[in-house]
N, C-alpha and C positions, 0 to 999 in steps of 0.2 A: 888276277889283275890287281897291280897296287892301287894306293888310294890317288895317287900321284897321276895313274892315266885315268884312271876315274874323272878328274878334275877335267886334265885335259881335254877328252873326251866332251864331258859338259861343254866347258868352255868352246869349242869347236859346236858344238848342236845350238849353241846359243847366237853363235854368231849368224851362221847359216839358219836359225829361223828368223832373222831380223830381215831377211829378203824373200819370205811369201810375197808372192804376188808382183815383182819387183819386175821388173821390162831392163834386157839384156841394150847396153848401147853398142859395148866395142869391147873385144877379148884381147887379150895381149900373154905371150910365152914369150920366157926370158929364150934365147938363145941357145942356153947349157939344158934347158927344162927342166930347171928345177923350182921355178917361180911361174905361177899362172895369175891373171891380175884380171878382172872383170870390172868394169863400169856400166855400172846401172842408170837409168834414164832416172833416178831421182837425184842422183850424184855419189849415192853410195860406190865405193869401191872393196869389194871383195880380194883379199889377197890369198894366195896359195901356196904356201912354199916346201918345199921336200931340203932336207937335210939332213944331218948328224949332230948329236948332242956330244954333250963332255967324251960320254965312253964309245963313242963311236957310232951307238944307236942308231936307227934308222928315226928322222922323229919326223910329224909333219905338224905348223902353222899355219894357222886359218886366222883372218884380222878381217872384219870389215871396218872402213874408214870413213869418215865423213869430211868430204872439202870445205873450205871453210866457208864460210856467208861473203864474205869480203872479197869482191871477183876483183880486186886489186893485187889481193895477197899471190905471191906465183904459186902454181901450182907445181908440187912437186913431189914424188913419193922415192921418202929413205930404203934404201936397200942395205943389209947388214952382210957383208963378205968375211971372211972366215979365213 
């Protein structure tokens, strides 16, 4: 295993231990399924995504998000197409 999914890896266990305990609101699949997206009852949002890197790779993103404080600001979550 390179150092590189090593990281990744991390990175991915880090995110996903930030929701122990965390109360599921509402799940949402993109359409194609390659994006899973969970909203948490404290606002956190988990995102999931399956894709392909530079060389082709199979690679998978984990991000959780936080909405902002300002229930003015829209809410809105960027998706990066390819």
């Amino acid at each position: 295993m390179s150092s590189l999914e090593l990281q990744q890896l991390r990175r991915v266990a880090g995110a996903v231990a930030r929701l122990r305990g965390e109360g599921v609101r509402e799940v949402t699949v993109r359409s194609d399924l390659r994006q899973l997206k969970v909203e948490l009852e404290s606002g956190l949002i988990l995102v999931v995504s399956a894709g392909r890197d530079g060389q082709g790779r199979p690679q998978l993103e984990v991000d959780v998000v936080e909405l902002p404080l300002d229930a003015t600001v829209r809410q809105q979550l960027e998706v990066r197409f390819e």
